[in-house]
Backbone and ligand atoms as CSV (ligand in chain L), in Angstrom:
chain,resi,resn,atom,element,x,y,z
A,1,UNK,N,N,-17.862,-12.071,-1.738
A,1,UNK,CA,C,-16.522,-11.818,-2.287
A,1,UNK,C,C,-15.598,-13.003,-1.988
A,2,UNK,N,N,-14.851,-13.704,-2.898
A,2,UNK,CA,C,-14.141,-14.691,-2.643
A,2,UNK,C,C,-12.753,-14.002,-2.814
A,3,UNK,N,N,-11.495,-14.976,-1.827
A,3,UNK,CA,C,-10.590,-14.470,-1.063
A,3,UNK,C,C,-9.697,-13.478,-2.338
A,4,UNK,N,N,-9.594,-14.225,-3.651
A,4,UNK,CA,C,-8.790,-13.110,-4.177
A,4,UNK,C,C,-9.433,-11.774,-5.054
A,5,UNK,N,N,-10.365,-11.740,-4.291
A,5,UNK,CA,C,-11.455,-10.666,-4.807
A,5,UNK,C,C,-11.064,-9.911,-3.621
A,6,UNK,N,N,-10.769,-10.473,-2.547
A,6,UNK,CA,C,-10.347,-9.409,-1.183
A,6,UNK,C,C,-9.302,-8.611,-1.215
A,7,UNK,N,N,-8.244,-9.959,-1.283
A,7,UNK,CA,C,-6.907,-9.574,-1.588
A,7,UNK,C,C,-6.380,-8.679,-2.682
A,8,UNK,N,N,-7.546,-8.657,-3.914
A,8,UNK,CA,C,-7.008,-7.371,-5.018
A,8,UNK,C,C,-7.785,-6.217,-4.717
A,9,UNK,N,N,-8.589,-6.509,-3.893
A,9,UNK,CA,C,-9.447,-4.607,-3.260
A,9,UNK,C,C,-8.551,-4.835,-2.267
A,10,UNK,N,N,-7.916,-5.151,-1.222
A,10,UNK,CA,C,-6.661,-4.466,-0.546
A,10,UNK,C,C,-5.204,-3.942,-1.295
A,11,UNK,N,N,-4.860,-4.529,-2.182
A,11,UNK,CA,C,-3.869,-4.318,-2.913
A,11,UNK,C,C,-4.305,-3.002,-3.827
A,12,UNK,N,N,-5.559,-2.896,-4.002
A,12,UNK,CA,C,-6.100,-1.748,-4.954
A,12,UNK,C,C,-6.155,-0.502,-3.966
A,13,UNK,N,N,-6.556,-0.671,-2.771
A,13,UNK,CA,C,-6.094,0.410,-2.159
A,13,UNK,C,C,-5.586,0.920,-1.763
A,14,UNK,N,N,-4.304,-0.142,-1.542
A,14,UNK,CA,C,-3.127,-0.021,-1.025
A,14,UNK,C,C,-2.790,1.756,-1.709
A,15,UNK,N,N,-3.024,2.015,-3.016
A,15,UNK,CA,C,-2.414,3.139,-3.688
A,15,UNK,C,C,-4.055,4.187,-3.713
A,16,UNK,N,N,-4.615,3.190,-3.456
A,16,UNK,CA,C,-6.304,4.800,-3.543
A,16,UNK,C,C,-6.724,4.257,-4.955
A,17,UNK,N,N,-6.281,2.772,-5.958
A,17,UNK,CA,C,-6.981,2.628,-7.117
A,17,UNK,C,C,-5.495,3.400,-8.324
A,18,UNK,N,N,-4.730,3.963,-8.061
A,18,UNK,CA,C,-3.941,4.216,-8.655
A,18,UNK,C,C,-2.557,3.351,-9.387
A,19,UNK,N,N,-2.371,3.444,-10.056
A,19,UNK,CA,C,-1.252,2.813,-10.539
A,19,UNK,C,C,-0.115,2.876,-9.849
A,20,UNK,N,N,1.139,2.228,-9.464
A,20,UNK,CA,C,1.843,2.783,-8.202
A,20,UNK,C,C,3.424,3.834,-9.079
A,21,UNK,N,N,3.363,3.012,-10.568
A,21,UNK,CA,C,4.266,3.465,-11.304
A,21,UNK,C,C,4.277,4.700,-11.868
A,22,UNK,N,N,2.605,4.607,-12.432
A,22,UNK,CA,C,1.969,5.678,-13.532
A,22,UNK,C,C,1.389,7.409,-13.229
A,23,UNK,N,N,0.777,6.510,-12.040
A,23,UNK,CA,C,-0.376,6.940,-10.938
A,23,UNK,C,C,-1.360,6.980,-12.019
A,24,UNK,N,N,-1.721,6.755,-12.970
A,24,UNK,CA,C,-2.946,6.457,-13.758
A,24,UNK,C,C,-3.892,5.935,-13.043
A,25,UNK,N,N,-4.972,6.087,-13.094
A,25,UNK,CA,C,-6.383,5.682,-12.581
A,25,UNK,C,C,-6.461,4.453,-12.767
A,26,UNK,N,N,-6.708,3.271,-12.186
A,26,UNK,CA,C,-6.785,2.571,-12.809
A,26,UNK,C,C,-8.295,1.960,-12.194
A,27,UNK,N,N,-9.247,0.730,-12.780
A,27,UNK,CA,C,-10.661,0.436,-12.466
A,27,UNK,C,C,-10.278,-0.852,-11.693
A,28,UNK,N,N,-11.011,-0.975,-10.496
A,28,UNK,CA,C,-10.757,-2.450,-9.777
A,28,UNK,C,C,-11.345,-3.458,-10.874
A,29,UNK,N,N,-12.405,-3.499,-11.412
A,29,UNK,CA,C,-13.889,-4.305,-12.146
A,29,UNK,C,C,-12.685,-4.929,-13.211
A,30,UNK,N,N,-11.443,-3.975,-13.657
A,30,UNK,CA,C,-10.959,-4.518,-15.113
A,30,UNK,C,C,-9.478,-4.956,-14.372
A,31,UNK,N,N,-9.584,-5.851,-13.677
A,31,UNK,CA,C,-8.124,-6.850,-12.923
A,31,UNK,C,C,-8.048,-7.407,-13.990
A,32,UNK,N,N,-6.473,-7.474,-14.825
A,32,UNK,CA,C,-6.096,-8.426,-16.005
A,32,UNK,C,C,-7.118,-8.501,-17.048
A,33,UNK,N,N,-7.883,-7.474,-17.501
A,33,UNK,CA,C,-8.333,-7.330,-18.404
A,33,UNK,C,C,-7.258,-6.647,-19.661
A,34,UNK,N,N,-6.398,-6.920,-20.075
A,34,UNK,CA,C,-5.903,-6.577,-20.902
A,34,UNK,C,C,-6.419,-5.502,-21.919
A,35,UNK,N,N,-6.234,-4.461,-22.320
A,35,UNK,CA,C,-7.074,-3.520,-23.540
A,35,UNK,C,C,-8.435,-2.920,-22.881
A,36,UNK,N,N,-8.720,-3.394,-21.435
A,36,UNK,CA,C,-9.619,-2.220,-21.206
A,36,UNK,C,C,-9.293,-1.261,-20.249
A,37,UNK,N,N,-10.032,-0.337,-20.356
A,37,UNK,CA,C,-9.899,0.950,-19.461
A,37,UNK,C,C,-9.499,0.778,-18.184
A,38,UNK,N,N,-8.472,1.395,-18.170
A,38,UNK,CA,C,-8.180,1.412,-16.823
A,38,UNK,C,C,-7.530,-0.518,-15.932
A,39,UNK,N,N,-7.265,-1.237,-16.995
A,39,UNK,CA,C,-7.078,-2.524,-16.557
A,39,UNK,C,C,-5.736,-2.312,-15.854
A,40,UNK,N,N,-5.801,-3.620,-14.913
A,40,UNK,CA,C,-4.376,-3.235,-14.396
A,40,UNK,C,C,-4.423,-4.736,-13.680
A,41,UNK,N,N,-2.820,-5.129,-13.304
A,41,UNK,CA,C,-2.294,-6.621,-12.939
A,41,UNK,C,C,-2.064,-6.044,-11.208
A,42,UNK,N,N,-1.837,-6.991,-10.308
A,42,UNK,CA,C,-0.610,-6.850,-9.160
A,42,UNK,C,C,0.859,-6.999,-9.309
A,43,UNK,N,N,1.429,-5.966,-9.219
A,43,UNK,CA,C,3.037,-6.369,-9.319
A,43,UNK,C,C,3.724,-6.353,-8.088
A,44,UNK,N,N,4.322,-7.004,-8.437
A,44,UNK,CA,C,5.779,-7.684,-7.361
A,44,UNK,C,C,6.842,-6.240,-7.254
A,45,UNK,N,N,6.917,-5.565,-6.107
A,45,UNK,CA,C,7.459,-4.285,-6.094
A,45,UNK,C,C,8.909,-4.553,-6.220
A,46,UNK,N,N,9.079,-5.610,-5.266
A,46,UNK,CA,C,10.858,-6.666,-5.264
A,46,UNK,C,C,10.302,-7.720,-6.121
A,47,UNK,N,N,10.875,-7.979,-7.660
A,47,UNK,CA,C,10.011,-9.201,-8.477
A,47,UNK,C,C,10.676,-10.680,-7.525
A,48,UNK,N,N,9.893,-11.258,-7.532
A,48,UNK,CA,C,9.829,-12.277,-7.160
A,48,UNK,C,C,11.409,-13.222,-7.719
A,49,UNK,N,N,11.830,-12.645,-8.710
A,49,UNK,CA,C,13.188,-13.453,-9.165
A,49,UNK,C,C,14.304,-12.905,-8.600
A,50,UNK,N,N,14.132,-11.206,-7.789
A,50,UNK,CA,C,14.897,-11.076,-6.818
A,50,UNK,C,C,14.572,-11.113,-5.285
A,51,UNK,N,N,14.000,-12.435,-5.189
A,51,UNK,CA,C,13.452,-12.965,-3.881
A,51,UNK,C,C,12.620,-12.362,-3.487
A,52,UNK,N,N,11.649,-11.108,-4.076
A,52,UNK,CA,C,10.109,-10.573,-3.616
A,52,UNK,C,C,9.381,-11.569,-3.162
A,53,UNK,N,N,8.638,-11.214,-2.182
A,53,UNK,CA,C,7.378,-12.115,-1.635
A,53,UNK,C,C,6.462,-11.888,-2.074
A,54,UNK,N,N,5.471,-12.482,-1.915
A,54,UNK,CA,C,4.076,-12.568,-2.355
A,54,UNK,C,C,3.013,-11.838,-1.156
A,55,UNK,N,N,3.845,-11.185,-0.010
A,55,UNK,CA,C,3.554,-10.897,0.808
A,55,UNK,C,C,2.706,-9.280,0.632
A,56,UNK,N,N,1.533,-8.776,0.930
A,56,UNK,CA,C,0.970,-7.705,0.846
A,56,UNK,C,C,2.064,-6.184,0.493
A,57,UNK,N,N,2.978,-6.586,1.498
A,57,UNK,CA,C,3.963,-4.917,1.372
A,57,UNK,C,C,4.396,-5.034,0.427
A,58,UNK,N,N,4.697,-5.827,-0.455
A,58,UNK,CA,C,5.491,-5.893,-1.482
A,58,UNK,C,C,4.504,-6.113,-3.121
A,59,UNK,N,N,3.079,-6.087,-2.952
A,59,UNK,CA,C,2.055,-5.841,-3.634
A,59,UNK,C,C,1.480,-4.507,-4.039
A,60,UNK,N,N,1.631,-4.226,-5.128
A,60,UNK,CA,C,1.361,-3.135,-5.793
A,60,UNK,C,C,-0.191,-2.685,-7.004
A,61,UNK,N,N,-0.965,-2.276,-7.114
A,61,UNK,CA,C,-1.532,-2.209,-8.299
A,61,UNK,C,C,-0.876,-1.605,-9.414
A,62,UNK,N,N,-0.419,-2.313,-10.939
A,62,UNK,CA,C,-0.052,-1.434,-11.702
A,62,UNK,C,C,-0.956,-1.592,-12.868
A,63,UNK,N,N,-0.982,-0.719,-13.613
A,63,UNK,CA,C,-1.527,-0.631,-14.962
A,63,UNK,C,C,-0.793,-1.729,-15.932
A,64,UNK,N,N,-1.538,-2.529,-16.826
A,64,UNK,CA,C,-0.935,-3.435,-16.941
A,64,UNK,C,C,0.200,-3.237,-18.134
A,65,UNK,N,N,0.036,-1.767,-18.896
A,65,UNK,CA,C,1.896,-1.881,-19.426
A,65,UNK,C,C,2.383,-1.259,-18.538
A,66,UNK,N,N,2.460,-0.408,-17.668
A,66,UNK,CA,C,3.642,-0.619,-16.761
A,66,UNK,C,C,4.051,-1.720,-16.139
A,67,UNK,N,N,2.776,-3.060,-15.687
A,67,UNK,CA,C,3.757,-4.374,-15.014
A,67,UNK,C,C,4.337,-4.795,-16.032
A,68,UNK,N,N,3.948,-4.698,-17.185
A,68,UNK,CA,C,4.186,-5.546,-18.170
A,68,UNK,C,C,6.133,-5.180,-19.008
A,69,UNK,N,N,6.038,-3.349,-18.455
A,69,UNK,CA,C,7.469,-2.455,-18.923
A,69,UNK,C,C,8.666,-3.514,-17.536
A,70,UNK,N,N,7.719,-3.542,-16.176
A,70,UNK,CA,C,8.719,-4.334,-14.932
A,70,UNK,C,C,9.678,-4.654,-15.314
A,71,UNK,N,N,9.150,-5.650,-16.321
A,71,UNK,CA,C,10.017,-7.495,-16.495
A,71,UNK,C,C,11.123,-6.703,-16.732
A,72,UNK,N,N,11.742,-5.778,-16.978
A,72,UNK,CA,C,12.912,-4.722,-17.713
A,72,UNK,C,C,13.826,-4.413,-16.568
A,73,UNK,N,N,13.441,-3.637,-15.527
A,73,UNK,CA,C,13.751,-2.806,-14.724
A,73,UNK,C,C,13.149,-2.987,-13.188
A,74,UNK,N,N,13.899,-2.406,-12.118
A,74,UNK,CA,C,13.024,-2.764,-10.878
A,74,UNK,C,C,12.334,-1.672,-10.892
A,75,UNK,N,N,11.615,-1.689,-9.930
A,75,UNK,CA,C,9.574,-0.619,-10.160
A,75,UNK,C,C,10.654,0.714,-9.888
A,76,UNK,N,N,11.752,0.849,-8.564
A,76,UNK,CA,C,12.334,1.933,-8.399
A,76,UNK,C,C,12.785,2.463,-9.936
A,77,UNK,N,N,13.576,2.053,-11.087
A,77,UNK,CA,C,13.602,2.339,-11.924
A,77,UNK,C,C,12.233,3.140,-12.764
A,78,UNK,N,N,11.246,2.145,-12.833
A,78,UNK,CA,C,10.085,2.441,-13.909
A,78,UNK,C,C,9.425,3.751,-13.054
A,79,UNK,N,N,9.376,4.110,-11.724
A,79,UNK,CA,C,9.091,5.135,-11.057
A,79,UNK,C,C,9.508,6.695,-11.558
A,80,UNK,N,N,11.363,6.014,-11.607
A,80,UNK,CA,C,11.947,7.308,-11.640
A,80,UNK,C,C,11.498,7.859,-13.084
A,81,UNK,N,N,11.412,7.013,-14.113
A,81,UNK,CA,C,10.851,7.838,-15.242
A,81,UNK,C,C,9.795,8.947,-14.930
A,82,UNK,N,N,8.661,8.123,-14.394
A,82,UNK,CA,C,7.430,9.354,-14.086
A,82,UNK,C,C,8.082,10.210,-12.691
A,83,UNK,N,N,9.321,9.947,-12.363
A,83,UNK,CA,C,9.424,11.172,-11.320
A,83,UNK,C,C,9.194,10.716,-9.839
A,84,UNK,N,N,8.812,9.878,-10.102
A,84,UNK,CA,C,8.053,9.908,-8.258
A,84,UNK,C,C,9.240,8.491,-7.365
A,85,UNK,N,N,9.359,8.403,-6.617
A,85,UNK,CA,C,9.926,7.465,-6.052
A,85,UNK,C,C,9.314,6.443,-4.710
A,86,UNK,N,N,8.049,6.688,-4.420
A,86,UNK,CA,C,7.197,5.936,-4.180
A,86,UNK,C,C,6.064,5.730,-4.592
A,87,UNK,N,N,5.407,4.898,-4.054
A,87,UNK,CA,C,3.868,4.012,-4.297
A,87,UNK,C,C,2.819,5.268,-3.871
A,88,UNK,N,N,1.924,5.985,-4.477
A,88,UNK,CA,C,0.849,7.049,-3.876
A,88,UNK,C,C,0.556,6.243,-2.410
A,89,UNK,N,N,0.189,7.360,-2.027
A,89,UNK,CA,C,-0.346,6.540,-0.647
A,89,UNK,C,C,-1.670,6.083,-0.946
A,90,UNK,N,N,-2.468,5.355,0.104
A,90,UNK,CA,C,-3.693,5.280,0.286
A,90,UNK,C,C,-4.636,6.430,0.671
A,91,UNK,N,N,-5.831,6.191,0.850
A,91,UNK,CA,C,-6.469,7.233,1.265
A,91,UNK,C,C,-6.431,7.486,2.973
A,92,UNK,N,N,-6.284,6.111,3.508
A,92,UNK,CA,C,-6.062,6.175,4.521
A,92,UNK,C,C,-4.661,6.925,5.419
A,93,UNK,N,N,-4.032,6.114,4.388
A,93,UNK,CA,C,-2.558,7.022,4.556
A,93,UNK,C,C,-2.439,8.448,4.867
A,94,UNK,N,N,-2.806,9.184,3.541
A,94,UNK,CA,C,-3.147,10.270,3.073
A,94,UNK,C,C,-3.558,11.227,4.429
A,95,UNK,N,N,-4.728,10.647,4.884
A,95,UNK,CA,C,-5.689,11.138,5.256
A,95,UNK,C,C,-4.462,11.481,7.068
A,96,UNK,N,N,-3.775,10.518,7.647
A,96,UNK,CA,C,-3.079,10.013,8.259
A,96,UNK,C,C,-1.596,11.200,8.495
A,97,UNK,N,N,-1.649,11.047,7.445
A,97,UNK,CA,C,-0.487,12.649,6.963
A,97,UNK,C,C,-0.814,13.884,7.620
A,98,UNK,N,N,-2.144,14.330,7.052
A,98,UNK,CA,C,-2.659,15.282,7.418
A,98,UNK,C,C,-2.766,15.710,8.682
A,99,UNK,N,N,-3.645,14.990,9.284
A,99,UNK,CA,C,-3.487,14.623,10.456
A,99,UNK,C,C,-2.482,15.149,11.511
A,100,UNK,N,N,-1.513,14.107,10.744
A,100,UNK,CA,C,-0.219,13.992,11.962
A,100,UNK,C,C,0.478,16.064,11.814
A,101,UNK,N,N,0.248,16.267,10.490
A,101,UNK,CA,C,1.067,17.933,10.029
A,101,UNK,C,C,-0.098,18.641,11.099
A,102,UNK,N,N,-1.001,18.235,11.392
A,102,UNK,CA,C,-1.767,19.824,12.622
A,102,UNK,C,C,-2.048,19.489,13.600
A,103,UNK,N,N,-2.872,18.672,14.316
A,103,UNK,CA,C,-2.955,18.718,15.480
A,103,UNK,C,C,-3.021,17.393,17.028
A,104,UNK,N,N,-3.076,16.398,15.488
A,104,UNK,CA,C,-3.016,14.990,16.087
A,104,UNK,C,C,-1.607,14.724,17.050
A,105,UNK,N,N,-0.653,15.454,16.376
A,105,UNK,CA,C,0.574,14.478,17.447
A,105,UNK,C,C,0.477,14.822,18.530
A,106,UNK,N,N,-0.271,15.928,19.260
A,106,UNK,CA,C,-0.221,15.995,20.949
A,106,UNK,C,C,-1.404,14.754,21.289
A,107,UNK,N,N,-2.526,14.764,20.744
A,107,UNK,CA,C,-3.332,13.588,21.121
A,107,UNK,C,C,-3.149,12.165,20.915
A,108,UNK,N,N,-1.965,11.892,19.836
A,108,UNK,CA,C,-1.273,10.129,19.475
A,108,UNK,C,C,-0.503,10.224,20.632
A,109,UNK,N,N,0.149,11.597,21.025
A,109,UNK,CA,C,0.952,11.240,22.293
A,109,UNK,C,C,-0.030,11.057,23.598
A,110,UNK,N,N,-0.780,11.702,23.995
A,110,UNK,CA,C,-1.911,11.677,24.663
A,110,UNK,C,C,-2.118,9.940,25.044
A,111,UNK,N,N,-3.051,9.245,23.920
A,111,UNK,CA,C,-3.275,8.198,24.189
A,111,UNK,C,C,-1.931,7.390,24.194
A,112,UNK,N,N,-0.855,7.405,23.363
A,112,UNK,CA,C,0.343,6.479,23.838
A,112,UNK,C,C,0.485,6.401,25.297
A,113,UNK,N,N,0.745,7.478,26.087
A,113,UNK,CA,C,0.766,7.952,27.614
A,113,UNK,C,C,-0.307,6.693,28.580
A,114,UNK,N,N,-1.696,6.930,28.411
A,114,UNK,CA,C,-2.663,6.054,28.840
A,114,UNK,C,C,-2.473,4.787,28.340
A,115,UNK,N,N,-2.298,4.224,26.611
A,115,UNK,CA,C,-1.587,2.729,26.761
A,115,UNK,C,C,-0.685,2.111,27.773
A,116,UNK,N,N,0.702,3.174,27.961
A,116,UNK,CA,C,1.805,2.803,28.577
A,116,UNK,C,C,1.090,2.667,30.424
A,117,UNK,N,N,0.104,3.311,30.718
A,117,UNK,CA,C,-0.223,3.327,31.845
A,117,UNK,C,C,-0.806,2.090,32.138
A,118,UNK,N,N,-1.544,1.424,31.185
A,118,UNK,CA,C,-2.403,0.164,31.332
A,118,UNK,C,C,-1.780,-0.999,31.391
A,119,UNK,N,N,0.008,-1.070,30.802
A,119,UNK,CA,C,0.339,-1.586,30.642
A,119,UNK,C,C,1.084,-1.929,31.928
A,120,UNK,N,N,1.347,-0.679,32.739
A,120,UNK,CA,C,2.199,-0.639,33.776
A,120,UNK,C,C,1.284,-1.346,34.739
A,121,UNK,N,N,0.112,-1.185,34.802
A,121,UNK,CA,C,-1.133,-1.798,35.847
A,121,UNK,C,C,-0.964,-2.933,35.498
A,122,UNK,N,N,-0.920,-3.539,34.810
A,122,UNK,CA,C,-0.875,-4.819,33.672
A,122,UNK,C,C,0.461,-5.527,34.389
A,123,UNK,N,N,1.516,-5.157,34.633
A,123,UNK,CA,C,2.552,-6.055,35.153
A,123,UNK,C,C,2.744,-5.922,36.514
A,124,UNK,N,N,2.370,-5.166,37.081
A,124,UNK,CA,C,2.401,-5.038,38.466
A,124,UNK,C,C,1.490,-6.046,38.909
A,125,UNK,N,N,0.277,-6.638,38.511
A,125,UNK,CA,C,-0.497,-7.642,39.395
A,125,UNK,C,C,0.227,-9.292,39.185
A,126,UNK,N,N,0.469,-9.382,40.291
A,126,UNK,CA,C,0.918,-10.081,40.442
A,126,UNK,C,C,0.743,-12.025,40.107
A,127,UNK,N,N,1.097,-12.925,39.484
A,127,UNK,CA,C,-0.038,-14.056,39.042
A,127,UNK,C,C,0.337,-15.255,40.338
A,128,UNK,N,N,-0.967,-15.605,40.285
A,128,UNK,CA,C,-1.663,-16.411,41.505
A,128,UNK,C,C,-1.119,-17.336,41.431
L,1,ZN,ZN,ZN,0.997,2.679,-14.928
C-alpha cells in the first residue's frame, strides 16, 4: 500500500466508509472515480479557502456530489439538509460509545487510577 492509499483507508474510516454529508455508502476501490458506484473524493470539512488544513481531523470521506455541492456552502450547511450535524462516527468510535453508556466508565476510571500511580513512582525517584 503506498502512503496515499493509507491515508484514504484512514480518512475512509474515519466515518465506517460512509459519506460524512449523505451517509451514503460509499466504496473505498472507487476514490475519484467519478460515475461509479459508490465513488467518493476527501473533503476539506473547514475548506481550505477558509484556512482548513490538510490535517486528518479536518478530512472527511464524501460522495463525490456532495464534495462537489461543498464548493457552495460549509459541510455544516450541506449536513443540515440531510439533518444530521456531524460526521457518522467510526466503527471504532461507535463501538467506544457503547461501551462508555454500560459498564466501562468504572474500569477507564480503574486504569486512569493505576496510570496516575505509575506516574507518581515515576517522579519521586530521584535523578543521579
Ligand atoms: Zn454524500
Amino acid at each position: 500500500m503506498d502512503d496515499d492509499k493509507k491515508r484514504r483507508r484512514v480518512i475512509y474510516d474515519r466515518s465506517n466508509g460512509y459519506c460524512h454529508i449523505c451517509r451514503k455508502k460509499v466504496a473505498f476501490t472507487n476514490y475519484g472515480k467519478a460515475g461509479e458506484r459508490g465513488s467518493w473524493e476527501i473533503d476539506h470539512s473547514n475548506p481550505r479557502a477558509n484556512g482548513g488544513t490538510d490535517r486528518l481531523n479536518n478530512l472527511y470521506p464524501a460522495c463525490i456530489s456532495c464534495n462537489r455541492s461543498t464548493q457552495h456552502g460549509s459541510t455544516r450547511t450541506e449536513r443540515d439538509r440531510y439533518g444530521h450535524t456531524k460526521a457518522p462516527y467510526s466503527r471504532e468510535r461507535a463501538n467506544e460509545f457503547t461501551e462508555n453508556n454500560t459498564w466501562a466508565g468504572a474500569v477507564a476510571g480503574a486504569s486512569t487510577g493505576a496510570m496516575v500511580g505509575g506516574a507518581c513512582l515515576g517522579s519521586n525517584t530521584k535523578p543521579s
